[in-house]
Backbone bond lengths (Angstrom), bond angles and torsions (degrees), N, CA, C in turn:
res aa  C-N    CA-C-N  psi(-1)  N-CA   C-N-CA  omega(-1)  CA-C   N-CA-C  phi
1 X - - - 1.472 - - 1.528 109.47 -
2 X 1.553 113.39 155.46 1.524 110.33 -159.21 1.545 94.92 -102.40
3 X 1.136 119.09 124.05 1.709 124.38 167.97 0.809 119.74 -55.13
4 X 1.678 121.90 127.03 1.865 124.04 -173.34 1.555 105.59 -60.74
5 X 0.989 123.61 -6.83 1.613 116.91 -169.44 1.488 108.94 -134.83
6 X 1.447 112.86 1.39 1.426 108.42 170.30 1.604 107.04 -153.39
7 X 1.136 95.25 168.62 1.657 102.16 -178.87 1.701 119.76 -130.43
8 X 1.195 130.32 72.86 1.791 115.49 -173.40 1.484 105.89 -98.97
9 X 1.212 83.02 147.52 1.729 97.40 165.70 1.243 132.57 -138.95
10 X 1.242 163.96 133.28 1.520 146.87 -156.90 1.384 102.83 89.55
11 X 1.400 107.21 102.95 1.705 110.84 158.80 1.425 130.43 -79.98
12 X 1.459 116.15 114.92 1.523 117.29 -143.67 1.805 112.28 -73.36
13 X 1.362 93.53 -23.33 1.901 93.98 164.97 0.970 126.58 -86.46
14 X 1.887 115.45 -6.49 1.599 104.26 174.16 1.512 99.07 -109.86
15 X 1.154 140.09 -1.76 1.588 134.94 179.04 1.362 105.98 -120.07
16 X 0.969 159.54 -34.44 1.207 153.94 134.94 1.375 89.02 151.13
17 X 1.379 123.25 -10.29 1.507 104.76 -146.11 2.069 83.28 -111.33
18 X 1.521 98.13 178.92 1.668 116.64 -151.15 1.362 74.18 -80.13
19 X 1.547 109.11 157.64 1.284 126.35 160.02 1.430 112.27 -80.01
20 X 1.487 125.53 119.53 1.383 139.36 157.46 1.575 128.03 -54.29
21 X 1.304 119.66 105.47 1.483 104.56 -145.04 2.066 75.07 -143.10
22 X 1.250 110.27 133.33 1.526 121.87 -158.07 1.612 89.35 -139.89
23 X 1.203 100.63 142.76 1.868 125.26 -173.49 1.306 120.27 -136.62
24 X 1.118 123.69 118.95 1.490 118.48 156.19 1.670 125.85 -22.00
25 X 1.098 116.82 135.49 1.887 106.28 179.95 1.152 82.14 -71.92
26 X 1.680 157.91 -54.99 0.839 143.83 -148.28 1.492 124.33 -60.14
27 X 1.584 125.47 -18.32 1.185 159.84 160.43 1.828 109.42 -68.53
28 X 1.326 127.77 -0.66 0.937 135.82 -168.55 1.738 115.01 -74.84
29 X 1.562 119.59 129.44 1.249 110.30 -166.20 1.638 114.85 -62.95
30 X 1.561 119.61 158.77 0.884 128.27 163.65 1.641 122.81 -26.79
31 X 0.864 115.88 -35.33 1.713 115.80 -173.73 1.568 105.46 -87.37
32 X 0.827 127.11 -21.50 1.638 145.80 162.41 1.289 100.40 -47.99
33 X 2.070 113.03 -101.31 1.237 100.81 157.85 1.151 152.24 36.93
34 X 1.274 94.55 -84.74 1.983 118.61 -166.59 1.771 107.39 -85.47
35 X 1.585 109.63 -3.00 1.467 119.88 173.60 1.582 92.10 -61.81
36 X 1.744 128.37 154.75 1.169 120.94 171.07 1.646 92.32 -92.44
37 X 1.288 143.05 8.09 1.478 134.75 175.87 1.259 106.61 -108.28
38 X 1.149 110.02 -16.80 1.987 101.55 164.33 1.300 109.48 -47.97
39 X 2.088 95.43 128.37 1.601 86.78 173.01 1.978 73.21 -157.45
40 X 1.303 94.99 124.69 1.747 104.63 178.80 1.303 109.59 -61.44
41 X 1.236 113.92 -32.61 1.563 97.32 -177.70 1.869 123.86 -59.99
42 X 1.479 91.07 -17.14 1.497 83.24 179.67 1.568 99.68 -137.55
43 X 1.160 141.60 8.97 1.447 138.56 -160.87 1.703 98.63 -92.96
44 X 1.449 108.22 142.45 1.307 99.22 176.42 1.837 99.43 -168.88
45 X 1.519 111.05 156.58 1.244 99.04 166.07 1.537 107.89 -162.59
46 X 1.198 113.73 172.86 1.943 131.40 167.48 0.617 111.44 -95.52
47 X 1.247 147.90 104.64 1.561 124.17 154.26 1.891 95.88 -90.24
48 X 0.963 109.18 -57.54 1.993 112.68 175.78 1.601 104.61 -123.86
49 X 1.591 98.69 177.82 1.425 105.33 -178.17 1.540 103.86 -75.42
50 X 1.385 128.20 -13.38 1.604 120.60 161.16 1.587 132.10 -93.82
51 X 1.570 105.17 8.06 1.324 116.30 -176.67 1.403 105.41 -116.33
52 X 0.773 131.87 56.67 2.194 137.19 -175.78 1.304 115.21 -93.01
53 X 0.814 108.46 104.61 1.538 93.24 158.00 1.622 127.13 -132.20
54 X 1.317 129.79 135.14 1.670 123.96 -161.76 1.371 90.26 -137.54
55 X 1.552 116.92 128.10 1.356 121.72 131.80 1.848 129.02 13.53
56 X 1.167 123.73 89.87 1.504 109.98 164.82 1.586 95.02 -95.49
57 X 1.465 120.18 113.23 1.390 126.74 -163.30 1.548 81.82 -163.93
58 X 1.540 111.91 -160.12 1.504 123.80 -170.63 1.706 115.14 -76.07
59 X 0.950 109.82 133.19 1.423 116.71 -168.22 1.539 113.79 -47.66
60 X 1.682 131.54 -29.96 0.915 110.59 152.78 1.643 146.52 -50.60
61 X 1.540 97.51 -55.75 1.516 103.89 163.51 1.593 117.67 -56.74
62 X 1.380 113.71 -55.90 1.576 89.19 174.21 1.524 155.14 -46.45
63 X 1.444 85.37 -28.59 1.631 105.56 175.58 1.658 105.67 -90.65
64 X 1.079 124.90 -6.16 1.699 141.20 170.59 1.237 101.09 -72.36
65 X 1.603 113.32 -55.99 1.492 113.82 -157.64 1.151 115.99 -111.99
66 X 1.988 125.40 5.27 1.174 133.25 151.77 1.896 114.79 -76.28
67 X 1.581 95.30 -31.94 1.880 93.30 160.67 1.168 127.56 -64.84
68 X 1.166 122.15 -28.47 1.275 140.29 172.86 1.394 114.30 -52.88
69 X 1.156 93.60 -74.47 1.883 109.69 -165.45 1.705 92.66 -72.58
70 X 1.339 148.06 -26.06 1.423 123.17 -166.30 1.475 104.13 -89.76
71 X 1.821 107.24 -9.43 1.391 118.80 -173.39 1.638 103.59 -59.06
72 X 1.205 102.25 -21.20 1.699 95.41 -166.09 1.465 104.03 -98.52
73 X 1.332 114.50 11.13 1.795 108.16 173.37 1.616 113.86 -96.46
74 X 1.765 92.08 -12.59 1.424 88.42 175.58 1.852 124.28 -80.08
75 X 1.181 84.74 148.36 2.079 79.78 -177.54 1.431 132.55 -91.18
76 X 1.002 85.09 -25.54 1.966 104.16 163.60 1.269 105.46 -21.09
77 X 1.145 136.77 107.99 1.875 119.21 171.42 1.602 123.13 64.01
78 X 1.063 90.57 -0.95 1.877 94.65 -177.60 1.749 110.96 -57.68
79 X 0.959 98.39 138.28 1.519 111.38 -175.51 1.269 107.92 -104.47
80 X 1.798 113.68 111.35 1.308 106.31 -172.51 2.270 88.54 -117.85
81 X 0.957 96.37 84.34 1.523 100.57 178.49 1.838 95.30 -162.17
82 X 1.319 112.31 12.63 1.541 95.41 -174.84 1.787 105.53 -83.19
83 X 1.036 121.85 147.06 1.134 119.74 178.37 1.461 123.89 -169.09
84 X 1.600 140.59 -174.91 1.769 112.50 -171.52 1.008 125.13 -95.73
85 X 1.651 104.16 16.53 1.283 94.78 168.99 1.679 106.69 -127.46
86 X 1.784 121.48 38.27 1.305 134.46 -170.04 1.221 83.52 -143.91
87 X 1.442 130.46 106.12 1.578 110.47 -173.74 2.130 82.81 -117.11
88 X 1.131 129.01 -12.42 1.218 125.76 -179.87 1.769 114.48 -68.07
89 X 1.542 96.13 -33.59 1.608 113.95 -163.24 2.173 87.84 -84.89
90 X 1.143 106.47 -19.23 1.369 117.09 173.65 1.413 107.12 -68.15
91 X 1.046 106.43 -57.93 1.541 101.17 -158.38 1.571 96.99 -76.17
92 X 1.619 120.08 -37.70 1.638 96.57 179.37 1.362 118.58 -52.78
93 X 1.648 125.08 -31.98 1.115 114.40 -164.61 1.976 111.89 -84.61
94 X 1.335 97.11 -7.74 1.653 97.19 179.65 2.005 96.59 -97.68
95 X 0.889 128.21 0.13 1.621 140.66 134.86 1.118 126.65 -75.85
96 X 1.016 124.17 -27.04 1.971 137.15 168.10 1.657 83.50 -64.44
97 X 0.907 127.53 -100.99 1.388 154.61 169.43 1.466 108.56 7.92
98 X 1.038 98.83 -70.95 1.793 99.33 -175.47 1.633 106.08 -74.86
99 X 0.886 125.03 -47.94 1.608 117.05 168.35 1.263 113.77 -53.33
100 X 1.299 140.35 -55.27 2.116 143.17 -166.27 1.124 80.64 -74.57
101 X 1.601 148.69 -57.47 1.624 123.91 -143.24 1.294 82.67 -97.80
102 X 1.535 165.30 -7.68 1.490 134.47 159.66 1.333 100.82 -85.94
103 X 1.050 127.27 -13.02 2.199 104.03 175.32 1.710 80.53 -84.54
104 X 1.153 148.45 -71.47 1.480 112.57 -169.02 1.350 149.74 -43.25
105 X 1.486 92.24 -32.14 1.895 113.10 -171.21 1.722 99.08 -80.44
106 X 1.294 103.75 -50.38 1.592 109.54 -167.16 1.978 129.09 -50.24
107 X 1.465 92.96 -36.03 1.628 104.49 153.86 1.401 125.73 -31.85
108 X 1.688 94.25 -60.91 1.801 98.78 158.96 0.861 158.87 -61.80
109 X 1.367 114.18 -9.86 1.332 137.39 -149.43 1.785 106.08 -93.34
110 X 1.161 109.13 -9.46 1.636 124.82 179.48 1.732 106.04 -88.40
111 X 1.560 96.28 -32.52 1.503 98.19 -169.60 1.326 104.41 -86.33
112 X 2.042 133.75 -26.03 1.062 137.75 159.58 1.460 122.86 -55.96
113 X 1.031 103.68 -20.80 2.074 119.81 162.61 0.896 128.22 -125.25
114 X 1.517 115.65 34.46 1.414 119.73 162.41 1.411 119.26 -34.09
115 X 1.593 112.40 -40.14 1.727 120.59 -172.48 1.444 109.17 -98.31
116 X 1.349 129.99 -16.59 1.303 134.35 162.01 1.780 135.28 -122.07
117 X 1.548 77.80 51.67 1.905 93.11 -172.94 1.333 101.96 -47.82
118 X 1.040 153.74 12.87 1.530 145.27 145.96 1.360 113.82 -73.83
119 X 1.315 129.89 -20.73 1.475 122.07 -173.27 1.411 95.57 -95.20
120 X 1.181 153.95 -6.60 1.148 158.07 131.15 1.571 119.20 3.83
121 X 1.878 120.36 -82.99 1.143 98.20 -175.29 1.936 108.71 -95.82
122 X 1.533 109.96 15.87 1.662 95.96 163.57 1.581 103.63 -59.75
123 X 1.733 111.68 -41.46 1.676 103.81 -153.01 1.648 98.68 -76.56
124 X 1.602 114.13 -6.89 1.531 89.87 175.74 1.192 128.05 -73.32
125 X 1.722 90.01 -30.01 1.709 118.20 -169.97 1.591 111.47 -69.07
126 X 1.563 103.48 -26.37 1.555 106.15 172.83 1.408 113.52 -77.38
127 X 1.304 109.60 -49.98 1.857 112.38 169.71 1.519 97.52 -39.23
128 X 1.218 131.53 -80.32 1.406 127.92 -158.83 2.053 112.64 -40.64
129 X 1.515 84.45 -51.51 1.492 89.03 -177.39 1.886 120.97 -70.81
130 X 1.116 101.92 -19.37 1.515 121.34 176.84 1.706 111.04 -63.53
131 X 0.962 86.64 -61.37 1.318 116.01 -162.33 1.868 100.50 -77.92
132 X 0.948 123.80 -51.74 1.675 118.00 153.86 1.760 119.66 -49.09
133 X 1.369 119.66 -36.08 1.395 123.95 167.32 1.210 121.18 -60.35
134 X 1.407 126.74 -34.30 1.542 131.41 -159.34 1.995 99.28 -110.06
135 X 1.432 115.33 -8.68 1.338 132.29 157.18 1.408 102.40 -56.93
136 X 1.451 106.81 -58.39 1.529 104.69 -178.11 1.338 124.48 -62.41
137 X 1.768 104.27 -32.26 1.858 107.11 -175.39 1.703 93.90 -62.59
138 X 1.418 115.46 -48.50 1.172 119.39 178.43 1.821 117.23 -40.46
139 X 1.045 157.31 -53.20 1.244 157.56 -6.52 1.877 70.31 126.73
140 X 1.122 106.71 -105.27 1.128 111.57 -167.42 1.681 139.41 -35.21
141 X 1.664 94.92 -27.79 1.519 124.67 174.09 1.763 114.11 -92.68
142 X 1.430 99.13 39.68 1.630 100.22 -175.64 1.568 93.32 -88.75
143 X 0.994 105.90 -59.43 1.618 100.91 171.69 1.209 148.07 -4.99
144 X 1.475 84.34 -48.26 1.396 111.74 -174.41 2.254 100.49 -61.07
145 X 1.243 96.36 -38.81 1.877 108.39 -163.53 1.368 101.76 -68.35
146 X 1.360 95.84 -177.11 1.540 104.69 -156.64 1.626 103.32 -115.93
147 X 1.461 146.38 -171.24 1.027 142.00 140.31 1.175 114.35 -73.73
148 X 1.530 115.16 147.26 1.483 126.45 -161.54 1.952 90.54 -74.61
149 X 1.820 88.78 142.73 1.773 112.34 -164.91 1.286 117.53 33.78
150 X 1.442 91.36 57.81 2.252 125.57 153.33 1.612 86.13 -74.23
151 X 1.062 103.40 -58.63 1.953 91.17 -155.47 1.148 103.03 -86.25
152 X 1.130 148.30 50.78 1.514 150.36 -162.79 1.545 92.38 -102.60
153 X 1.447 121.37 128.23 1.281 130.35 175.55 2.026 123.31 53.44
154 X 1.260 83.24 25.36 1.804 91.94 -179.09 1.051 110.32 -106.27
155 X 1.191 139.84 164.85 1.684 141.91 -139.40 1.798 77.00 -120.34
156 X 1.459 102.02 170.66 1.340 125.55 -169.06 1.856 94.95 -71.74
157 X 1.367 107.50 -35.34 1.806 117.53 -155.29 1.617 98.19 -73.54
158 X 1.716 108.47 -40.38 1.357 110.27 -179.36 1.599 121.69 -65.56
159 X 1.491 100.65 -31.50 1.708 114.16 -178.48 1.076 93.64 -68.04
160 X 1.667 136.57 -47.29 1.336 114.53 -178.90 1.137 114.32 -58.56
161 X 0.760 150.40 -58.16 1.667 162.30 -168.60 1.536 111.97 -53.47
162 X 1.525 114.34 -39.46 1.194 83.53 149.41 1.209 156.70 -122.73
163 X 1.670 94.53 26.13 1.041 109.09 153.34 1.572 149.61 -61.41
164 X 1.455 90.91 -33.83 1.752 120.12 148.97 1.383 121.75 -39.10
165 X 1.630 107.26 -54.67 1.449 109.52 -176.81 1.861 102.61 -83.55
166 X 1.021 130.48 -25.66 1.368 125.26 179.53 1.763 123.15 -64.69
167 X 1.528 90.31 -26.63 1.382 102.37 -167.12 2.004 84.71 -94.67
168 X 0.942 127.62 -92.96 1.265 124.57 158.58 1.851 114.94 18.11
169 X 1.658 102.56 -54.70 1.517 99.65 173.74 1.138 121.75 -113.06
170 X 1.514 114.27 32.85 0.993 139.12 170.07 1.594 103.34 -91.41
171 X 1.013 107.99 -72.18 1.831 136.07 -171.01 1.539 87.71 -42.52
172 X 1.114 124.20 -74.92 1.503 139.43 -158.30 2.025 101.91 -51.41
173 X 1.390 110.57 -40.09 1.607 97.79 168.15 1.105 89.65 -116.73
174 X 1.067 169.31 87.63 1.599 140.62 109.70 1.637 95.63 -155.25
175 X 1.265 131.36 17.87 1.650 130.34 -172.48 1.705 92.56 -58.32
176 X 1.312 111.12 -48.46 1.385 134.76 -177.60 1.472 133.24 -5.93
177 X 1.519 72.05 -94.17 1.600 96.74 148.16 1.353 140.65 -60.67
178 X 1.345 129.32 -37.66 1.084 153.50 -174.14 1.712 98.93 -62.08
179 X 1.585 113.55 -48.50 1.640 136.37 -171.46 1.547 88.76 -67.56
180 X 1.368 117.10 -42.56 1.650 118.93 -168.77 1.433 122.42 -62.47
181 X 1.457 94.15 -29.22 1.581 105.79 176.00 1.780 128.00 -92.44
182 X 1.605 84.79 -27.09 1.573 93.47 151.15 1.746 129.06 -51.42
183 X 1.813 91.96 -51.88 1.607 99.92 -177.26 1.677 112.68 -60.31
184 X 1.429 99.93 -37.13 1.703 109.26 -178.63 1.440 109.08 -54.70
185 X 1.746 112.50 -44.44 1.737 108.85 -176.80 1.677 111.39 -67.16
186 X 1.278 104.29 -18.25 1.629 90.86 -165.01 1.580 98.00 -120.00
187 X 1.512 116.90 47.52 1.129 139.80 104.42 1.500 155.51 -73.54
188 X 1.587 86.34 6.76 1.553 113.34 177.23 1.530 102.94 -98.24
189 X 0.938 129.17 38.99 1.524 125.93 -148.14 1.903 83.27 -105.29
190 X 1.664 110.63 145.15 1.553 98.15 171.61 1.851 95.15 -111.15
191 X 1.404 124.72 3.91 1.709 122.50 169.49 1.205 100.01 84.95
192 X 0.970 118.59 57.70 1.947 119.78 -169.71 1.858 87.97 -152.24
193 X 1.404 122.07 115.08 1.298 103.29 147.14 1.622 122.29 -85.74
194 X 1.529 111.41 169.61 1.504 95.71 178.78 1.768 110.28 -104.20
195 X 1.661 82.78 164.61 1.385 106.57 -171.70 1.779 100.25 -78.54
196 X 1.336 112.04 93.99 1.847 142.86 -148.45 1.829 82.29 -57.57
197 X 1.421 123.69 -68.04 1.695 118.22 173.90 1.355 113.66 -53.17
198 X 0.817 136.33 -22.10 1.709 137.06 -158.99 1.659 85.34 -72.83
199 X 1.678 94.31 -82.32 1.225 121.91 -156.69 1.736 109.80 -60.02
200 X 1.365 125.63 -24.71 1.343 115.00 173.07 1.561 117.31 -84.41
201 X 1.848 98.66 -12.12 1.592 103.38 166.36 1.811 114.61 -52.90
202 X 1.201 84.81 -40.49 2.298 98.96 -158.28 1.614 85.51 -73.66
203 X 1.526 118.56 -44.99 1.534 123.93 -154.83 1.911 100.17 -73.21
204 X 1.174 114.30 -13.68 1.622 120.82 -164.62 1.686 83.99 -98.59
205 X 1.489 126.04 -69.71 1.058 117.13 173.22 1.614 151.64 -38.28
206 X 1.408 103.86 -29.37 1.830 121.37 142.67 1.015 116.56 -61.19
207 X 1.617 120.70 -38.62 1.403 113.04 -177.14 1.226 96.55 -56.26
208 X 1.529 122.89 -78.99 1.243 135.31 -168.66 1.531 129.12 -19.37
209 X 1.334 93.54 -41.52 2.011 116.09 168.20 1.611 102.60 -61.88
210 X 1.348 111.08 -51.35 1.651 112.44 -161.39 1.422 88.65 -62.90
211 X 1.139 138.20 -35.73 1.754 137.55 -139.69 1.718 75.46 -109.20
212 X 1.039 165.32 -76.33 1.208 153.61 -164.35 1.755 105.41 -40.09
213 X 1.566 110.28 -66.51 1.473 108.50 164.56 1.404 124.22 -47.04
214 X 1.226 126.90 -66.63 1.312 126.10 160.70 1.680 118.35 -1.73
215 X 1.361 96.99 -75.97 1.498 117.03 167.75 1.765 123.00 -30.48
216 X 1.246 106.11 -40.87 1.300 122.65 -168.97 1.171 115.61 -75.08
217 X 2.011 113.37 -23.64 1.305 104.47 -158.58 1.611 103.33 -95.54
């Protein structure tokens, strides 16, 4: 039976491969949360195929921000040098991201509307437009980074810290805007929530492709 708050599939001692295990953002840990840009309706992320979590919010954004976040499990080009004080090597990889996880997710997206092939090309049209908006939050959150080898020889406790204060004086001039572009994406909304099993079925199954590719490289 499928868990109201999670979704796994793949048994990790008989397939070799990680168990895919998907969460509500709303399920999101405490340290999440306490971000002042946490907002469940659209917050979501990868860290592995057992750490997921996407938005159950309006079917546009979810399928926006489940492409998003699985984009970064793929390895193809993945940029593992992004960091706060590389905010360029950042932004390719939150562009890596949204391009690899919509050529995976999007295959599905016919079989998630099998019964309402009209909602079809709104959710492409929202991916496109979504996904150009949060380019901009991106874009906009340069500020936030550091000059390249800021963190050179600083302990993990200090990077937090100032990362705390960066984001902190970030919020205070530009929270603003940043909130503005939020409100703009979730005007992409098509008024449909999703069907939470359906959609982590199709969303487990891209994974599954990326982790087959993965493999290959």
């Amino acid at each position: 039976m499928i868990s109201e708050k999670n979704f796994s599939l793949a048994n990790e001692k008989e397939t070799g491969e990680p168990n895919i295990i998907i969460k509500r953002s709303t399920d999101a840990p405490l340290e999440v949360k306490q971000n002042p840009f946490y907002d469940s309706e659209f917050w979501g992320r990868a860290k592995s195929p057992d750490d997921i979590y996407l938005p159950d919010s309006d079917e546009a954004i979810s399928f926006a921000m489940a492409a998003h976040e699985i984009g970064h499990l793929v390895k193809a080009g993945e940029r593992n040098d992004a960091s706060l004080d590389n905010f360029e090597a950042t932004r390719a990889e939150e562009q890596r991201a949204w391009d690899k996880g919509w050529e995976y997710l999007k295959e599905f997206v016919d079989e998630y509307y099998a019964d309402k092939p009209e909602c079809v090309p709104k959710i492409h049209q929202a991916f496109e437009r979504i996904k150009t908006l949060l380019m901009q939050a991106t874009d906009l959150s340069k500020d936030m980074y550091l000059e390249s080898g800021a963190l050179d020889n600083l302990t993990l406790d200090e990077e937090q810290n100032i990362l705390i204060e960066k984001r902190e004086k970030f919020f205070s001039e530009k929270g603003k805007l940043f909130k503005n572009i939020f409100e703009e994406m979730k005007r992409e909304k098509i008024g449909i929530k999703p069907d939470w099993n359906k959609f982590t079925e199709i969303v487990t199954k891209a994974v599954e492709n990326i982790l087959k590719d993965n493999n290959k490289e």
